[in-house]
C-alpha positions, 0 to 999 in steps of 0.5 A, spaced: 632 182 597 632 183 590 637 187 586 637 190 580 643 193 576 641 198 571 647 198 566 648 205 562 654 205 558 653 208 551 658 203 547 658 196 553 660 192 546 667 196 547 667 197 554 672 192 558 670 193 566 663 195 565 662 189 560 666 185 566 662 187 571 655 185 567 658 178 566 660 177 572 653 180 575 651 174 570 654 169 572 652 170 579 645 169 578 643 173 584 641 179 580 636 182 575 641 186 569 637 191 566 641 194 560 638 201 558 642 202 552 641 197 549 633 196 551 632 203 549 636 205 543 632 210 541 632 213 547 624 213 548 624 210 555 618 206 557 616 210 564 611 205 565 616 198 564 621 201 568 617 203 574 615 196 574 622 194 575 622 198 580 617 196 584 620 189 583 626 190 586 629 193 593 636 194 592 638 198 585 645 199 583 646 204 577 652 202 574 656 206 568 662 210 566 664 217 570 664 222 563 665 228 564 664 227 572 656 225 571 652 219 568 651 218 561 646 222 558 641 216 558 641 215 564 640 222 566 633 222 561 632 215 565 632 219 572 628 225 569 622 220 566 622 215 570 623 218 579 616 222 577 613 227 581 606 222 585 610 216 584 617 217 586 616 223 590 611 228 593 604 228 594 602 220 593 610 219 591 612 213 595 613 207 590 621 207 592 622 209 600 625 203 603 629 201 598 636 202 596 640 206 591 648 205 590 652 207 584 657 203 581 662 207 577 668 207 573 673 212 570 679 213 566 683 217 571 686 214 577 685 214 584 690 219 586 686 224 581 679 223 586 682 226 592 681 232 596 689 235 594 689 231 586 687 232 580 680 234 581 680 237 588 674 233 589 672 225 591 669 220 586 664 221 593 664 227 592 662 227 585 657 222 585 654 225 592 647 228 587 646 219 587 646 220 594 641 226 595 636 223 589 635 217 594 634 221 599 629 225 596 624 219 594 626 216 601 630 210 600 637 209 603 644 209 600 650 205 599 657 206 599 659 207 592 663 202 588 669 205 584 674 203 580 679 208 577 684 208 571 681 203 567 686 204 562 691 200 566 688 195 570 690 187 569 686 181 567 687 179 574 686 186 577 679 185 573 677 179 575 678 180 582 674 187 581 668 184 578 668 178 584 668 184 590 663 187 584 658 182 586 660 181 593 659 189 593 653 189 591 649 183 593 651 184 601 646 182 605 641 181 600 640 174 601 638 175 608 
């Protein structure tokens, strides 16, 4: 199985837990790493580009830090332009069903804030659940999502451990 990770975070040079993950990713070898803000600066998407890659791969992650409880801007115009009406969805539209989509998101706020009864009354599940309904809606199926919560405060030990069950998170069955 081939596995694409889209990485959307606006400052990756400045970030902790996505750029560890990314290296980790990385140094695995078993992934294709695609960075959308880093690839498209300019904020113009090649549609085109960006479907082939799609076509290319059977399991797609969408990696990025939870802002404002939702994706980075540029990752929401990626899902705008790229899952297009005849090609992700509607008449003609199956270039994805039978693939996998999954969310890998971090956040600031710590675990107790994403429950039923903390902070935000909602789960990080919960909040991350229109990923859910968009793979369902081009046909493909969707994982469980990878969170990490208050990256403000996780250890050099506690990142590395978390970016190894990364990979192993999102390279499960894909060797089978």
């Amino acid at each position: 199985m081939n596995t694409l990770v889209i990485v959307a975070h606006p400052t990756l040079s400045t970030s902790t837990i996505n750029a560890a993950w990314v290296a980790a990713l990385r140094a695995s070898g078993r992934v294709t790493v695609h960075l959308l803000y880093e690839e498209y600066a300019d904020g113009l998407i090649d549609v085109v580009k960006e479907q082939r890659l799609l076509d290319q791969h059977d399991r797609i992650i969408l990696q990025f830090p939870f802002q404002w409880y939702s994706a980075p801007a540029l990752l929401k115009s990626w899902l705008d332009e790229v899952l297009e009406r005849g090609w992700a969805y509607g008449p003609g539209g199956i270039a994805l069903q039978g693939k996998e989509l999954g969310v890998a998101v971090s956040t600031w706020s710590t675990r107790a804030d994403y429950e039923t009864h903390g902070t935000y009354g909602r789960t990080l599940s919960e909040l991350t659940s229109p990923f859910e309904v968009t793979a369902k809606r081009v046909g493909m199926g969707y994982l469980p999502g990878f969170f990490l919560t208050g990256a403000g405060h996780v250890t050099s030990e506690g990142l590395a451990d978390n970016s190894a069950r990364y990979v192993e998170h999102v390279t499960a069955g894909a060797d089978g």
